[in-house]
C-alpha positions in Angstrom: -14.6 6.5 -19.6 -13.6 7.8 -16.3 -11.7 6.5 -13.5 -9.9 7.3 -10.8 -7.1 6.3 -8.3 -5.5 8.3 -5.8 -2.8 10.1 -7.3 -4.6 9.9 -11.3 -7.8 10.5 -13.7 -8.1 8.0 -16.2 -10.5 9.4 -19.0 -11.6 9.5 -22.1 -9.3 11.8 -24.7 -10.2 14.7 -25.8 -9.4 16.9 -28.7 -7.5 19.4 -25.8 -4.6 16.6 -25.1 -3.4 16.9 -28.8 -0.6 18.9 -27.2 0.7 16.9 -24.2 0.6 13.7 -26.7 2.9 15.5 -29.3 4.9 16.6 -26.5 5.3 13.2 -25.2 6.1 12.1 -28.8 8.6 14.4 -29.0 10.7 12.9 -25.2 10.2 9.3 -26.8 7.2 8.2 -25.1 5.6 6.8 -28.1 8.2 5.3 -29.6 7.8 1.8 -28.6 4.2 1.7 -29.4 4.1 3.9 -32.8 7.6 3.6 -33.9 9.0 6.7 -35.5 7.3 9.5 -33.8 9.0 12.5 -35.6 6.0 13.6 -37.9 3.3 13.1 -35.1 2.6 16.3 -34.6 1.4 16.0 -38.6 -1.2 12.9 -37.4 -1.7 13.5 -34.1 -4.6 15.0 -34.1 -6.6 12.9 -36.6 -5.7 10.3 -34.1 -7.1 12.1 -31.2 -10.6 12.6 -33.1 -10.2 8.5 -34.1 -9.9 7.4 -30.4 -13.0 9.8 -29.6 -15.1 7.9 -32.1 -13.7 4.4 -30.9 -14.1 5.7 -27.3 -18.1 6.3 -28.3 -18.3 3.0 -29.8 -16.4 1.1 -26.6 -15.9 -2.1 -29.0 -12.1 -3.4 -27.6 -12.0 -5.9 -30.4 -12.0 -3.4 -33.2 -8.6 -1.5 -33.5 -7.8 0.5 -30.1 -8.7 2.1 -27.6 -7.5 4.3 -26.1 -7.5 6.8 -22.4 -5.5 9.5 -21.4 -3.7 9.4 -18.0 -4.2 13.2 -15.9 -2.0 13.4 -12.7 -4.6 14.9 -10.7 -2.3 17.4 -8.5 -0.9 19.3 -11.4 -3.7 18.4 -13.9 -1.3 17.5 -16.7 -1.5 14.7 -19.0 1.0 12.4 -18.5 0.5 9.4 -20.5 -2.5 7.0 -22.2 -3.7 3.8 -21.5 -5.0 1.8 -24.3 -6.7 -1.7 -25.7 -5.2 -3.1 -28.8 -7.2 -5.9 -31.0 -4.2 -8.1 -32.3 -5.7 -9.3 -35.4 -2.9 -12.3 -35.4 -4.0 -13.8 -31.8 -7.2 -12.6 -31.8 -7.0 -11.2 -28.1 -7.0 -7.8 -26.8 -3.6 -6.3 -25.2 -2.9 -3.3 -22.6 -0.4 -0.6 -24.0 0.5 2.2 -22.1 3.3 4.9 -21.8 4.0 7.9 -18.5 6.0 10.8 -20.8 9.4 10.9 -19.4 8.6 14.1 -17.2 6.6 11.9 -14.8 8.2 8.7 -14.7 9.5 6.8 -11.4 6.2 7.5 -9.5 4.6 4.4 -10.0 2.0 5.4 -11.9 1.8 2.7 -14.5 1.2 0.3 -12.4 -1.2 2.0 -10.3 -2.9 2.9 -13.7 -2.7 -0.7 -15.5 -4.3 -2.5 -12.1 -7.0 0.3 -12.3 -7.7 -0.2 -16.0 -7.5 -3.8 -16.3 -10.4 -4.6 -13.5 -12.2 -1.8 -14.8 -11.8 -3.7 -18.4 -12.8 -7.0 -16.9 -15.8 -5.8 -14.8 -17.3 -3.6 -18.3 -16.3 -6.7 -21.2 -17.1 -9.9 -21.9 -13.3 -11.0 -22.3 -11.7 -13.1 -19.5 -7.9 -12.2 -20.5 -6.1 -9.7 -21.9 -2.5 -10.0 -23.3 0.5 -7.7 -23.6 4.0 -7.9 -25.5 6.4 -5.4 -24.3 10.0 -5.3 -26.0 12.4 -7.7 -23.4 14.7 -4.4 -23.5 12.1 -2.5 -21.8 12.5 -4.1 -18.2 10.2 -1.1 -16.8 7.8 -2.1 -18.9 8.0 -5.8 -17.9 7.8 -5.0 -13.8 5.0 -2.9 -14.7 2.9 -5.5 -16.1 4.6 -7.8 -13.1 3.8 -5.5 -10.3 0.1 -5.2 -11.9 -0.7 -8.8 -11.4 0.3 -9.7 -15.4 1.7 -13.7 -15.8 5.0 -14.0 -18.1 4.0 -17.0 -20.4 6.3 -16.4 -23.3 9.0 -15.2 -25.0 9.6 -15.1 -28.2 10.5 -12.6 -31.7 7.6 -11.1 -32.6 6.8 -8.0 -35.2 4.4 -5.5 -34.1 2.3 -3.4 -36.2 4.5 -0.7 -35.6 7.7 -2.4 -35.5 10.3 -2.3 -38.4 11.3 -5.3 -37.6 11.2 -8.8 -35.5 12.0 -8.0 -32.0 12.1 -10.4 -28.7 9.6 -9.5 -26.8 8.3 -10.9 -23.6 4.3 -12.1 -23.5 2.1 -11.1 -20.8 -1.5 -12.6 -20.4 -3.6 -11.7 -17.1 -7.6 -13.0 -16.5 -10.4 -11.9 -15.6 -9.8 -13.6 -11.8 -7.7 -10.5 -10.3 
């Protein structure tokens, strides 16, 4: 995958972002969508190679997948965009996450309304979900800003999670 906006390169990983990715594990990035990110740099990789081969096979309803985010001024990674198959509701979700160095620049948003229609103009799926954690308000106006509905609310445990959490459901469709 590649796309662009003005500020940012959304693209396929590759095995040379294993470094930014534990880096943004290690500010908390991650957290919310891996949980406990203290051994990453120990599986980081592995996943890196995983989301290459998911890339190739560009199937959103089998596990992830997942992009990397490149501001285009400095070059840097500095986040991911991803699908997520929820085996539960049987719909595909957005997660996403800017490492804390670049955050406050809008670029989620800009990078969630690029993704999504890119999503809906390359898959047969008319909506995609999401379920940020209530808590994480950015995350909310985000999905908000990006033309994402609020249509729930609700505990719910996430792969990841240790636990039940409240978390806020998102759908958007293919009609953006």
């Amino acid at each position: 995958m590649y796309l662009e906006t003005e500020r940012l390169i959304i693209r396929s990983i590759q095995l040379e972002d294993e470094q930014a990715f534990i880096e943004m594990a290690s500010d908390g990035s991650l957290t919310e969508i891996y949980g406990d990110c203290s051994e990453c740099h120990t599986w980081m990789g592995n996943f890196i190679r995983e989301a290459m081969q998911l890339d190739g096979e560009n199937n959103p309803y089998r596990e992830y997948l997942a992009y990397a985010i490149v501001e285009k001024k400095s070059g840097k990674v500095v986040g991911s965009v991803d699908t997520s198959y929820y085996e539960d509701f049987k719909e595909i979700g957005i997660t996403y996450f800017i490492g804390a160095d670049f955050r406050g620049n809008g670029y989620a948003a800009e990078v969630v309304k690029k993704f999504v229609k890119s999503f809906f103009e390359n898959h047969t799926s008319s909506r995609m979900i999401a379920t940020p954690n209530v808590e994480n308000k950015a995350s909310c106006m985000t999905l908000e800003k990006a033309g994402f509905r609020l249509i729930e609310t609700k505990m719910y445990r996430e792969l990841y999670d240790e636990k039940e959490e409240m978390r806020n459901f998102y759908e958007i469709s293919c009609s953006i």
